[in-house]
PQR file of N, CA, C, O and H, with PARSE charges and radii, in Angstrom:
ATOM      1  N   UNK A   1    -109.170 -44.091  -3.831 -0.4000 1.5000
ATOM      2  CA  UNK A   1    -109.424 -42.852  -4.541 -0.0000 2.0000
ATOM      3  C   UNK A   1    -108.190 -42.406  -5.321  0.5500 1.7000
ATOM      4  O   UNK A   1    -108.285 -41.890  -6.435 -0.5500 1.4000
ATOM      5  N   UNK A   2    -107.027 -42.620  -4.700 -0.4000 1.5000
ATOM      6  CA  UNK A   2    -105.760 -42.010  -5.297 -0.0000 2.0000
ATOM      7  C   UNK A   2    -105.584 -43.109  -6.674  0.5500 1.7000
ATOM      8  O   UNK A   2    -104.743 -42.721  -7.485 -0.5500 1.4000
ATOM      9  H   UNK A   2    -106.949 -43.039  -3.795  0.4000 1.0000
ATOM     10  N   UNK A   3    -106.228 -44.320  -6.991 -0.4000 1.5000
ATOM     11  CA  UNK A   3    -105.813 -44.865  -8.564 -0.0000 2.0000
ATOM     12  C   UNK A   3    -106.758 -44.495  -9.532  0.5500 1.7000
ATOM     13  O   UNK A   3    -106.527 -44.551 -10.740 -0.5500 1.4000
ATOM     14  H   UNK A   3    -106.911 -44.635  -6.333  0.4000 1.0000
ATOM     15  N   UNK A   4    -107.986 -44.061  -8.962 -0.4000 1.5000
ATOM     16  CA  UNK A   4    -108.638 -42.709  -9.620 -0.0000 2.0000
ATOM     17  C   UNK A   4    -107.679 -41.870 -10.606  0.5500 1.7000
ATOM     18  O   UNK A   4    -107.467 -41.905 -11.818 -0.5500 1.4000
ATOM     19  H   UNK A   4    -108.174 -44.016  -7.980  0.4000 1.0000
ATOM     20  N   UNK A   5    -107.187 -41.080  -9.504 -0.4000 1.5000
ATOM     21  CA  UNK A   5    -106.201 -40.093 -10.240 -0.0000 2.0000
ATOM     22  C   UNK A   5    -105.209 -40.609 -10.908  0.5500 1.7000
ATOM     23  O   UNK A   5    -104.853 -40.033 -11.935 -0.5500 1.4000
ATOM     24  H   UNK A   5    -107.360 -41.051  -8.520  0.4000 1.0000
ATOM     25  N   UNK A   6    -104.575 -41.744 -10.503 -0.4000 1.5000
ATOM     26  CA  UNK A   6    -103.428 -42.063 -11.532 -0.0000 2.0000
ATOM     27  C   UNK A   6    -104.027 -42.944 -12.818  0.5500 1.7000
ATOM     28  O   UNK A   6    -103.316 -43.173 -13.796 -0.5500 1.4000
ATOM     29  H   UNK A   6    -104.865 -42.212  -9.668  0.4000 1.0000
ATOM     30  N   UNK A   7    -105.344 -43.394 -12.725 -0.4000 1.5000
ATOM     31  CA  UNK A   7    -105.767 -43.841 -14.045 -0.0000 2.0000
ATOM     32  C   UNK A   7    -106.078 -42.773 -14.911  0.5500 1.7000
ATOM     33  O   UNK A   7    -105.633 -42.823 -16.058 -0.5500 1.4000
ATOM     34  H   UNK A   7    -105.922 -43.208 -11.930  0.4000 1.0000
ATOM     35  N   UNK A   8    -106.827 -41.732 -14.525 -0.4000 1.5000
ATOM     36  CA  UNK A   8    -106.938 -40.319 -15.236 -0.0000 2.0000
ATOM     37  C   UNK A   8    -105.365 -40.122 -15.767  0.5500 1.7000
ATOM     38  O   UNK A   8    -105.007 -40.541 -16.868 -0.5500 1.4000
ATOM     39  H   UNK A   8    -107.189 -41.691 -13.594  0.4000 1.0000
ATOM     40  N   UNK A   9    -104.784 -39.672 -15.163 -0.4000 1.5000
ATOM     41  CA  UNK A   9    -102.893 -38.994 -15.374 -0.0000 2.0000
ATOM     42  C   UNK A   9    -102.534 -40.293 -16.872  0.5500 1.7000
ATOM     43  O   UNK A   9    -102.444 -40.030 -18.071 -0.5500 1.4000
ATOM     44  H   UNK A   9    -105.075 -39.332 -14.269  0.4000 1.0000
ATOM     45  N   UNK A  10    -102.403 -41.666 -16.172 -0.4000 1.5000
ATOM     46  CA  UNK A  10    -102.622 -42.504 -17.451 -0.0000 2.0000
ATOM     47  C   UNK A  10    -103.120 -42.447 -19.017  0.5500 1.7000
ATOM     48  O   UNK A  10    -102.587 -42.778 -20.077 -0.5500 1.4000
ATOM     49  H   UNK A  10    -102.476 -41.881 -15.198  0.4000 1.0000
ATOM     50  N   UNK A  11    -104.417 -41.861 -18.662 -0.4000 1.5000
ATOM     51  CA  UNK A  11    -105.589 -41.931 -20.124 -0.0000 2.0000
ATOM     52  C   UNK A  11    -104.934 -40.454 -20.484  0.5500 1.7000
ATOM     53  O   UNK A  11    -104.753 -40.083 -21.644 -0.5500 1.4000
ATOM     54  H   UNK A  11    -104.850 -41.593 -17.801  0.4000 1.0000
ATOM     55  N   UNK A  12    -104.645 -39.763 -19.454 -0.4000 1.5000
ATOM     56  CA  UNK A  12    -103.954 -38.542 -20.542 -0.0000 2.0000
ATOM     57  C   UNK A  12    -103.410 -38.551 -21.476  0.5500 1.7000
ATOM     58  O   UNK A  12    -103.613 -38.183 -22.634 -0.5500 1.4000
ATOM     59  H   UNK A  12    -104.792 -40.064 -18.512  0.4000 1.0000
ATOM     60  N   UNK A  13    -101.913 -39.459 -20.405 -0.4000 1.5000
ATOM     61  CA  UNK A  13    -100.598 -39.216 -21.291 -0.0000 2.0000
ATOM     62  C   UNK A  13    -100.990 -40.233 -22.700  0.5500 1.7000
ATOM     63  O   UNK A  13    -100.546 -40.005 -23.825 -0.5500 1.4000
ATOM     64  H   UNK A  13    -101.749 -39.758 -19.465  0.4000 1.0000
ATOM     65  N   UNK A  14    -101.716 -41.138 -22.427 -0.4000 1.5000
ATOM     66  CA  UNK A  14    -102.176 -42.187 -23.531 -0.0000 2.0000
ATOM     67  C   UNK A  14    -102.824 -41.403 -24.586  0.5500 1.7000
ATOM     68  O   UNK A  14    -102.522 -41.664 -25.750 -0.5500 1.4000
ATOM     69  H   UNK A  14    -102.077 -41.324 -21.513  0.4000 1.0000
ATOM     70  N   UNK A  15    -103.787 -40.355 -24.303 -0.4000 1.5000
ATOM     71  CA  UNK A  15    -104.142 -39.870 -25.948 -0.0000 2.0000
ATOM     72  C   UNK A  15    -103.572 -38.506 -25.725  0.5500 1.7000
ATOM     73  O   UNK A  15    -104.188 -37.642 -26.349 -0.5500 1.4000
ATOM     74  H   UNK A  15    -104.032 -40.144 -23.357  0.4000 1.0000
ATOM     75  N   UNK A  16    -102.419 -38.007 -24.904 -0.4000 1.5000
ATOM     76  CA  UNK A  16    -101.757 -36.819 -25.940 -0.0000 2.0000
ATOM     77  C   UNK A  16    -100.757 -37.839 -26.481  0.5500 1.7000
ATOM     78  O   UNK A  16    -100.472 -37.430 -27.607 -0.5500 1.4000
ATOM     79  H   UNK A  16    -101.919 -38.709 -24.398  0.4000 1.0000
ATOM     80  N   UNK A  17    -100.220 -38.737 -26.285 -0.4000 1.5000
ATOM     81  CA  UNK A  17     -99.018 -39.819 -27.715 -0.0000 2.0000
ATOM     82  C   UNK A  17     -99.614 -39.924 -28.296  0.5500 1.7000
ATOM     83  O   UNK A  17     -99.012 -39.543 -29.301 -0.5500 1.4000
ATOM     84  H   UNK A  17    -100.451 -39.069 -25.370  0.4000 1.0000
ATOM     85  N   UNK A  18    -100.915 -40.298 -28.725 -0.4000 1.5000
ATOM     86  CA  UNK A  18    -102.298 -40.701 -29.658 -0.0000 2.0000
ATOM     87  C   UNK A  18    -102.084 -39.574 -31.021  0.5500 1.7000
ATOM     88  O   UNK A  18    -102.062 -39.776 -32.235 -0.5500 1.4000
ATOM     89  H   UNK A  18    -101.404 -40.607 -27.910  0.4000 1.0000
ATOM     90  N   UNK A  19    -101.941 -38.311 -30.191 -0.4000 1.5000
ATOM     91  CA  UNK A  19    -102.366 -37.019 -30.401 -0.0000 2.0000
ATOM     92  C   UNK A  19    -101.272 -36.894 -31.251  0.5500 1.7000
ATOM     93  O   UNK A  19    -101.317 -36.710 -32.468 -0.5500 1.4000
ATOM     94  H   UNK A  19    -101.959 -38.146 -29.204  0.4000 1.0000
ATOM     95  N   UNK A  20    -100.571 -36.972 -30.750 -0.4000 1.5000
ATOM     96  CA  UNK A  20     -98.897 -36.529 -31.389 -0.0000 2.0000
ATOM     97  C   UNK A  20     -98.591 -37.459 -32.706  0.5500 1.7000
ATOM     98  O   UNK A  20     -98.421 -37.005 -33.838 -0.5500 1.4000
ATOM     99  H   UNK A  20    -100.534 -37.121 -29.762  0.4000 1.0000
ATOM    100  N   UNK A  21     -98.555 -38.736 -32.373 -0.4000 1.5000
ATOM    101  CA  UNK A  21     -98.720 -39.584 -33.448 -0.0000 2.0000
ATOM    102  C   UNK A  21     -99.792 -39.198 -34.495  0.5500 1.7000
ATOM    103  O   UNK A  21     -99.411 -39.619 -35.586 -0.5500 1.4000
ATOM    104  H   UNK A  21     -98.693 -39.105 -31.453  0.4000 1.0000
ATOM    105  N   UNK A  22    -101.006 -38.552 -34.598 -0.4000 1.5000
ATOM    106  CA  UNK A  22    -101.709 -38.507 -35.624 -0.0000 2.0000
ATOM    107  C   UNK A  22    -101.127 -37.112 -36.245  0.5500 1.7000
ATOM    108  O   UNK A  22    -101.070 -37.031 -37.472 -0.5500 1.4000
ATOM    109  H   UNK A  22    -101.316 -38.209 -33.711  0.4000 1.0000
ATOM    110  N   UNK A  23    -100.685 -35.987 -35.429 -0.4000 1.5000
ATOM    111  CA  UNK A  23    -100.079 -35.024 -36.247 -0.0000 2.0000
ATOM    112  C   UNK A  23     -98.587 -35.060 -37.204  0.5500 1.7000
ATOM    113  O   UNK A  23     -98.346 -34.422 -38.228 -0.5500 1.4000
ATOM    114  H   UNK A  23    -100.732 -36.052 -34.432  0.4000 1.0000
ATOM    115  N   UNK A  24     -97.801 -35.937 -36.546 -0.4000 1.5000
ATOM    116  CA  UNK A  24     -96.907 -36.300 -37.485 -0.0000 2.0000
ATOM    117  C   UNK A  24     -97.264 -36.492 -38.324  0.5500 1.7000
ATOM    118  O   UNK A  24     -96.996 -35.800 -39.306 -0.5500 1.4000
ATOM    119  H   UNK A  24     -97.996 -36.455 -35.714  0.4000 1.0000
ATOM    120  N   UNK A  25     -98.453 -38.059 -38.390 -0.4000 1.5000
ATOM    121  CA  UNK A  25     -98.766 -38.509 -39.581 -0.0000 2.0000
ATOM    122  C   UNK A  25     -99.858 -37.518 -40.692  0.5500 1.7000
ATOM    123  O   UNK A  25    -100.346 -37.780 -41.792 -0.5500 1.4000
ATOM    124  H   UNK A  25     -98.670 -38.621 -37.593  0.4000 1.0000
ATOM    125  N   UNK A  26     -99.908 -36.761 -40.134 -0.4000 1.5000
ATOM    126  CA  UNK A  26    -100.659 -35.710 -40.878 -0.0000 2.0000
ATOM    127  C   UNK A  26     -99.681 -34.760 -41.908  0.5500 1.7000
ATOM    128  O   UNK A  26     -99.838 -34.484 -43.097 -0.5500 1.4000
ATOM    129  H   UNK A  26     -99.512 -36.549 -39.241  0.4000 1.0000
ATOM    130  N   UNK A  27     -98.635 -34.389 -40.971 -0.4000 1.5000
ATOM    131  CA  UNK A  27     -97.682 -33.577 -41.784 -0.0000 2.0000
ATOM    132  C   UNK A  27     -96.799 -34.574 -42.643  0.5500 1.7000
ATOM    133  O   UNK A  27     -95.788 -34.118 -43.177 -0.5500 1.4000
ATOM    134  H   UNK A  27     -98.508 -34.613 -40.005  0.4000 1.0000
ATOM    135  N   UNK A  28     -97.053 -35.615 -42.770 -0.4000 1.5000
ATOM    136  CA  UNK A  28     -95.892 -36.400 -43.548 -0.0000 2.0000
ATOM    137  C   UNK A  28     -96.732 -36.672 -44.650  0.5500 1.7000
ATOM    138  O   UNK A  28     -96.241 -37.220 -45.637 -0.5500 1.4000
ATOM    139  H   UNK A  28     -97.875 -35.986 -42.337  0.4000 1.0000
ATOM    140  N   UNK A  29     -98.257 -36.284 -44.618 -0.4000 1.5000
ATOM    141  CA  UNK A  29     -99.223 -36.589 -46.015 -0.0000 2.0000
ATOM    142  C   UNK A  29     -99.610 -38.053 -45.923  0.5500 1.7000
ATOM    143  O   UNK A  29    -100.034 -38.479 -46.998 -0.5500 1.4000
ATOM    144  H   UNK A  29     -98.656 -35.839 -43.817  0.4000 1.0000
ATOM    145  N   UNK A  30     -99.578 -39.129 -44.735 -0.4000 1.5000
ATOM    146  CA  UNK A  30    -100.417 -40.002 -45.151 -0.0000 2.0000
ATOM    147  C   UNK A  30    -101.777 -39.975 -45.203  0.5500 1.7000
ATOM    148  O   UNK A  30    -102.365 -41.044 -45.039 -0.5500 1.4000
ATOM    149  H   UNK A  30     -99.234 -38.784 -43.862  0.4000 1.0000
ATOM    150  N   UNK A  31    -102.559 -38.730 -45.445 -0.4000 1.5000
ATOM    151  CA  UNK A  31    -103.905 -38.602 -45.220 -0.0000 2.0000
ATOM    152  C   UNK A  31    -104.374 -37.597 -46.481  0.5500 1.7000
ATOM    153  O   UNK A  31    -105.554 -37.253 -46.560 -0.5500 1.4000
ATOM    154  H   UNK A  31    -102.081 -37.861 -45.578  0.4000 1.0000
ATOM    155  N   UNK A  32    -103.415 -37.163 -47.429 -0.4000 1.5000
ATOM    156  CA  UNK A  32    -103.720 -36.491 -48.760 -0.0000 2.0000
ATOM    157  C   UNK A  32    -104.774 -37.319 -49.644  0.5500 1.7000
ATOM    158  O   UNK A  32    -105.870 -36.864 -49.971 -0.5500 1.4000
ATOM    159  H   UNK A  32    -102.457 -37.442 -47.365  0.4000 1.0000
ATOM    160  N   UNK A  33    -104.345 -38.470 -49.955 -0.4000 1.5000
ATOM    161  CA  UNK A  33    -105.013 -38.858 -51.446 -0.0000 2.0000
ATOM    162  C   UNK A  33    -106.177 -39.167 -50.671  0.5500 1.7000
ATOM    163  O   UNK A  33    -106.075 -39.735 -49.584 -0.5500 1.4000
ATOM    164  H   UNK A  33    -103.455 -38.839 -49.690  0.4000 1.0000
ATOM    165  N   UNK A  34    -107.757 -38.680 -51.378 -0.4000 1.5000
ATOM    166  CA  UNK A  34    -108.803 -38.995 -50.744 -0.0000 2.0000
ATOM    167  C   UNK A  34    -109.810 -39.387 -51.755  0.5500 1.7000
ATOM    168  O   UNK A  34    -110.988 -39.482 -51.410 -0.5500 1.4000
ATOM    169  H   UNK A  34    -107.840 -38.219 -52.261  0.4000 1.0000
ATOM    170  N   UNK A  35    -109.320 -39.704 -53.405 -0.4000 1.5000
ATOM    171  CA  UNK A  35    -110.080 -39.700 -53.946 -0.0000 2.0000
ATOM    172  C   UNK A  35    -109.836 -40.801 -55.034  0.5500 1.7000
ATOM    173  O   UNK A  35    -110.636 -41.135 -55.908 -0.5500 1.4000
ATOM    174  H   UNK A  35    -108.364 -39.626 -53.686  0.4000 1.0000
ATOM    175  N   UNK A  36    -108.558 -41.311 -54.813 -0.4000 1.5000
ATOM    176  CA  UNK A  36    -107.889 -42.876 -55.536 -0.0000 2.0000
ATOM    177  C   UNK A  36    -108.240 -44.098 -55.396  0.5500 1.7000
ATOM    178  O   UNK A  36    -108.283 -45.022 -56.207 -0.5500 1.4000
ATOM    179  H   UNK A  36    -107.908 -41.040 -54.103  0.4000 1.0000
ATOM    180  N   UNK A  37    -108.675 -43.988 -53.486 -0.4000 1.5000
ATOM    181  CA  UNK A  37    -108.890 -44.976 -53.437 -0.0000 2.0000
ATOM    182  C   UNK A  37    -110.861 -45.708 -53.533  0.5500 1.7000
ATOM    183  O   UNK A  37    -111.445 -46.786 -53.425 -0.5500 1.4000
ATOM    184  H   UNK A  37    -108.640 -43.237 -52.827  0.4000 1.0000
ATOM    185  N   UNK A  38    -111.159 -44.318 -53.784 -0.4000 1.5000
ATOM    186  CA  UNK A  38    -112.741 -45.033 -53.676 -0.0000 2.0000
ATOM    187  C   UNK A  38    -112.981 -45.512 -55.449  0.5500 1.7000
ATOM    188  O   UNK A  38    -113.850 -46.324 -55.766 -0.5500 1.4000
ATOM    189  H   UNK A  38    -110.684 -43.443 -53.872  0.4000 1.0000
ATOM    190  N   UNK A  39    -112.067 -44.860 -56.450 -0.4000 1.5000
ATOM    191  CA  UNK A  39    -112.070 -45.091 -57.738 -0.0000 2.0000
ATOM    192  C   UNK A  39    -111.069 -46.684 -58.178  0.5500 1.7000
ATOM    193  O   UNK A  39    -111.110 -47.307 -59.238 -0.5500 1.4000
ATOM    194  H   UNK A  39    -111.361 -44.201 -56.193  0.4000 1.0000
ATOM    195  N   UNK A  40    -110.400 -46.922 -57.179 -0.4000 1.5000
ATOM    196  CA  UNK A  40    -109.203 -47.842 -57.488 -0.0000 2.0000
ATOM    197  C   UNK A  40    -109.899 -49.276 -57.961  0.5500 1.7000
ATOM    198  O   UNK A  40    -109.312 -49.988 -58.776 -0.5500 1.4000
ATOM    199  H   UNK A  40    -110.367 -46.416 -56.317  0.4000 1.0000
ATOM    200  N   UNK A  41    -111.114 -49.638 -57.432 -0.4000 1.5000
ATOM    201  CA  UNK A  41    -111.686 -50.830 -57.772 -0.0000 2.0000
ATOM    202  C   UNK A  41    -111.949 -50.655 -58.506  0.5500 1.7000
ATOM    203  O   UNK A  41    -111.811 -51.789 -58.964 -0.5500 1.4000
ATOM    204  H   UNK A  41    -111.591 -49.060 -56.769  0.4000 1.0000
ATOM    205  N   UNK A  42    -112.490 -49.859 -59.657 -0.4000 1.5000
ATOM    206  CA  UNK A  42    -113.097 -50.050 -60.756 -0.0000 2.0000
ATOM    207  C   UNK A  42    -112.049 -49.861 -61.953  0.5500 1.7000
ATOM    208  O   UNK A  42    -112.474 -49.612 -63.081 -0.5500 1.4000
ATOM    209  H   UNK A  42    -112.602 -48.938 -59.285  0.4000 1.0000
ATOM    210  N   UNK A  43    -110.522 -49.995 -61.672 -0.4000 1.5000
ATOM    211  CA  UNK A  43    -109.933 -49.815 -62.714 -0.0000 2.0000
ATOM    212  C   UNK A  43    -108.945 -51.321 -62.257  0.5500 1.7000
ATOM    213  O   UNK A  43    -107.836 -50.953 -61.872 -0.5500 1.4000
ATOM    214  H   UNK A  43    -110.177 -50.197 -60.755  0.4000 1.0000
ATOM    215  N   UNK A  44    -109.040 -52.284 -62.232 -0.4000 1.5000
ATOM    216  CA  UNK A  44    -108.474 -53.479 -62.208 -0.0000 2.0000
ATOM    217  C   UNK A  44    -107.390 -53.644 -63.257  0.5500 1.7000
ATOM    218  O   UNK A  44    -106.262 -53.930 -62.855 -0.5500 1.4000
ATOM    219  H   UNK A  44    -109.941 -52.583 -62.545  0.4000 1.0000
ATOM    220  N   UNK A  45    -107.581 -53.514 -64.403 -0.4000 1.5000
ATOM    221  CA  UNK A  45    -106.771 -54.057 -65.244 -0.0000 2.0000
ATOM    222  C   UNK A  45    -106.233 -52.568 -65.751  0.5500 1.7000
ATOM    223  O   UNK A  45    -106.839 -51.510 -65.583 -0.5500 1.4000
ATOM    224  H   UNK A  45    -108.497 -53.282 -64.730  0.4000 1.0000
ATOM    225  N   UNK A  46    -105.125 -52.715 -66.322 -0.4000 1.5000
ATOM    226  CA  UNK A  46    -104.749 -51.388 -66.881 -0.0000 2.0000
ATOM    227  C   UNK A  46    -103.844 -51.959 -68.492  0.5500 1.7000
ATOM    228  O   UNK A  46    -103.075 -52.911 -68.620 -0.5500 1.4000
ATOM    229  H   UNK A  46    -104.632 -53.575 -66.459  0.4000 1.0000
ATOM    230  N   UNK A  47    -104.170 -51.262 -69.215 -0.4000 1.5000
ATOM    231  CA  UNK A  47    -104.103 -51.534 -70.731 -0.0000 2.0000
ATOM    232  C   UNK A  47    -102.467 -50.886 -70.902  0.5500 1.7000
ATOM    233  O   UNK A  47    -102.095 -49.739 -70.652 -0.5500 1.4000
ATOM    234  H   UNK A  47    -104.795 -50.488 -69.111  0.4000 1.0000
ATOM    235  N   UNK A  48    -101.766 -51.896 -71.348 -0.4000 1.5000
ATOM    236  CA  UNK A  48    -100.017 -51.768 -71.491 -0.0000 2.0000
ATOM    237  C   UNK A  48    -100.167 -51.023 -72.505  0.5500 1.7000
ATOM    238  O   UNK A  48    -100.975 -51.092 -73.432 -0.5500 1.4000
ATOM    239  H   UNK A  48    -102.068 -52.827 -71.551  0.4000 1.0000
ATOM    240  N   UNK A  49     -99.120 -50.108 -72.223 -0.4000 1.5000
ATOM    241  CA  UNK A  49     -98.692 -49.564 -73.893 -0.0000 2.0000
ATOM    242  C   UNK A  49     -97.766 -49.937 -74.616  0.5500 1.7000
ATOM    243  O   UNK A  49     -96.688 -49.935 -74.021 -0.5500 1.4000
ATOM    244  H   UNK A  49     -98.464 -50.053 -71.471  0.4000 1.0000
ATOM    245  N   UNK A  50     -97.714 -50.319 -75.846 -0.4000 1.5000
ATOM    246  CA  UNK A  50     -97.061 -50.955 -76.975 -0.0000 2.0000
ATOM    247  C   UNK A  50     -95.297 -50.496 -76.826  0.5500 1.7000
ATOM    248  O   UNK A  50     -94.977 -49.355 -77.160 -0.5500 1.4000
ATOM    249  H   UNK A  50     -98.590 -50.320 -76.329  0.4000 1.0000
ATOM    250  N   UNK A  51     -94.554 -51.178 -76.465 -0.4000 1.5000
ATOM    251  CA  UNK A  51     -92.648 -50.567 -76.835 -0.0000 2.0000
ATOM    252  C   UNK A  51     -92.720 -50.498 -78.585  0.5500 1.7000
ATOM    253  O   UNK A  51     -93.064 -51.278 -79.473 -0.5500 1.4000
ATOM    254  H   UNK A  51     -94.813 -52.105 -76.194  0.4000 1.0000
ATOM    255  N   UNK A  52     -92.260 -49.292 -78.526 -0.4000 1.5000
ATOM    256  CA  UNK A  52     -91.996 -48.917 -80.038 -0.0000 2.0000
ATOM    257  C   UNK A  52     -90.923 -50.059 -80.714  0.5500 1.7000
ATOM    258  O   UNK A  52     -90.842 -50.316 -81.915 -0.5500 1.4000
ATOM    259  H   UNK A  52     -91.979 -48.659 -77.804  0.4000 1.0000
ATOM    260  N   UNK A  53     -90.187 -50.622 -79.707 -0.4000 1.5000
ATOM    261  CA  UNK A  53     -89.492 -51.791 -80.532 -0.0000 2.0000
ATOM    262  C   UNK A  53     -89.371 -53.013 -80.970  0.5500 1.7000
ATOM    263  O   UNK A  53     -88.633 -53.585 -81.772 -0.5500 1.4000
ATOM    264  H   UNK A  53     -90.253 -50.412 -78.732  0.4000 1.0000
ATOM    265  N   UNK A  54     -90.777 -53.479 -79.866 -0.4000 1.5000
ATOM    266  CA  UNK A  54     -90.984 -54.952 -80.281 -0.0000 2.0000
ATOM    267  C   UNK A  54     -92.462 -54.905 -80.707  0.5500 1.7000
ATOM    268  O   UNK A  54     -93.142 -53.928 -80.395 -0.5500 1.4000
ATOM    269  H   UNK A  54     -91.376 -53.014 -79.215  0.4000 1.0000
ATOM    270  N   UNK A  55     -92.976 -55.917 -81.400 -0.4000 1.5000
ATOM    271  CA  UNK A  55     -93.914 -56.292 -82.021 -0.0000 2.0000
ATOM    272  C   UNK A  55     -95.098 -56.539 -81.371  0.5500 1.7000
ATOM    273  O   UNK A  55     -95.604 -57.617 -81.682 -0.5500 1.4000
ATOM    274  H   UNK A  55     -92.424 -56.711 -81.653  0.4000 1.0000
ATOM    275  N   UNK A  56     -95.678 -55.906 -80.597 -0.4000 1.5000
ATOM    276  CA  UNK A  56     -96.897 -56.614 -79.403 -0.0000 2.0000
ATOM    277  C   UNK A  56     -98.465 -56.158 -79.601  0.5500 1.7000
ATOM    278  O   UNK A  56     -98.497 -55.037 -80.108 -0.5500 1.4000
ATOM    279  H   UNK A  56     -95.267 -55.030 -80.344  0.4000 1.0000
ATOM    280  N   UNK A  57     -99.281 -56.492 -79.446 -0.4000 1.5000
ATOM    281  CA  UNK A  57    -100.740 -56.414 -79.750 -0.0000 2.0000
ATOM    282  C   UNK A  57    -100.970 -55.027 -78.966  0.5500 1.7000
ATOM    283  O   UNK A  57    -100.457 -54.969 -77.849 -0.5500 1.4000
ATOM    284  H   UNK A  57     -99.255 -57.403 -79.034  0.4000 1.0000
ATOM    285  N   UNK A  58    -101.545 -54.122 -79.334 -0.4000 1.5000
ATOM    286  CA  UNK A  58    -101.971 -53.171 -79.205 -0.0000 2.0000
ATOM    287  C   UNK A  58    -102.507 -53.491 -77.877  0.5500 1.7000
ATOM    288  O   UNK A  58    -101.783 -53.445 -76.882 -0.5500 1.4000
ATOM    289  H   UNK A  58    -101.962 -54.169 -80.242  0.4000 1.0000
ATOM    290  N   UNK A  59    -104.208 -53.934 -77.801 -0.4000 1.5000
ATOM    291  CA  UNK A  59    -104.789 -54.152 -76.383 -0.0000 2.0000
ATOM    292  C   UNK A  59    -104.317 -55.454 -75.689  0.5500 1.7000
ATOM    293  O   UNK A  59    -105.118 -56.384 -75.593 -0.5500 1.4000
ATOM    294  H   UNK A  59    -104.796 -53.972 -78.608  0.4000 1.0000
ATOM    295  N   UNK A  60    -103.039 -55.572 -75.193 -0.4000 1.5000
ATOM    296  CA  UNK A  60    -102.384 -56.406 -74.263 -0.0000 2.0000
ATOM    297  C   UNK A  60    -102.721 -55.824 -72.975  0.5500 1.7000
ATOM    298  O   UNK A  60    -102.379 -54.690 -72.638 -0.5500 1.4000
ATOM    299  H   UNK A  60    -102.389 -54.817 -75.271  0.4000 1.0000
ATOM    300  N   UNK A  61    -103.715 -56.998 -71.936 -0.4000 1.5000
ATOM    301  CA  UNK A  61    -103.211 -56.335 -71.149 -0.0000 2.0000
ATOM    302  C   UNK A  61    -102.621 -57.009 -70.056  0.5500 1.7000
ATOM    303  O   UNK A  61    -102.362 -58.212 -70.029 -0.5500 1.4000
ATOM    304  H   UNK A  61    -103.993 -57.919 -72.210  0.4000 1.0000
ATOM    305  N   UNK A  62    -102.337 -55.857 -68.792 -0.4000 1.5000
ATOM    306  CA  UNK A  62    -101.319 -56.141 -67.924 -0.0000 2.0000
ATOM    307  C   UNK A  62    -101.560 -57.149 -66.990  0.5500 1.7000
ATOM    308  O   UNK A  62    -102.353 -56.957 -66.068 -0.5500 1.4000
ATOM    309  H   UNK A  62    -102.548 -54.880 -68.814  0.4000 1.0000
ATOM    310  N   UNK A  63    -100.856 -58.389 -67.152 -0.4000 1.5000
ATOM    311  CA  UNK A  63    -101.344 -59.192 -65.683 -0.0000 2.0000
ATOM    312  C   UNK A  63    -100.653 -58.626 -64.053  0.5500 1.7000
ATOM    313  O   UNK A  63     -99.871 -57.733 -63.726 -0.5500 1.4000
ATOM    314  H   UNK A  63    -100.212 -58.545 -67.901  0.4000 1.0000
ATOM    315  N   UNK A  64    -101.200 -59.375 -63.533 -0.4000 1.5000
ATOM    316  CA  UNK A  64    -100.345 -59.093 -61.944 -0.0000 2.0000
ATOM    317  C   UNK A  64    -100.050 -60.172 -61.355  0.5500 1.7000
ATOM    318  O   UNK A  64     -99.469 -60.144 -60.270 -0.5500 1.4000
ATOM    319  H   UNK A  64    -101.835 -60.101 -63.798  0.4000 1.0000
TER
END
């Protein structure tokens, strides 16, 4: 009966660190952008813009 209780005392301390860890990561903003990434696939390629000093094709675009 008594590893009862120390598995309980266990699963505590296990999700208040859980706990703690997700509020940090809350206040540090990894959970802001919510709306980049459902749009991000549909913009694959992104169209370079021309350097005013060299000579380059207007719709160049960017490899990766």
């Amino acid at each position: 009966m008594s590893i009862i209780y120390m598995l309980l005392a266990i699963s505590v301390v296990v999700a208040i660190i859980f706990f703690i860890a997700f509020i940090i990561s809350v206040r540090k903003g990894q959970y802001d952008d919510v709306y980049t990434p459902s749009v991000r696939m549909l913009f694959d390629d992104e169209l370079v813009k021309p350097d005013p000093k060299e000579n380059q094709p207007v719709n160049k675009v960017k490899s990766n």
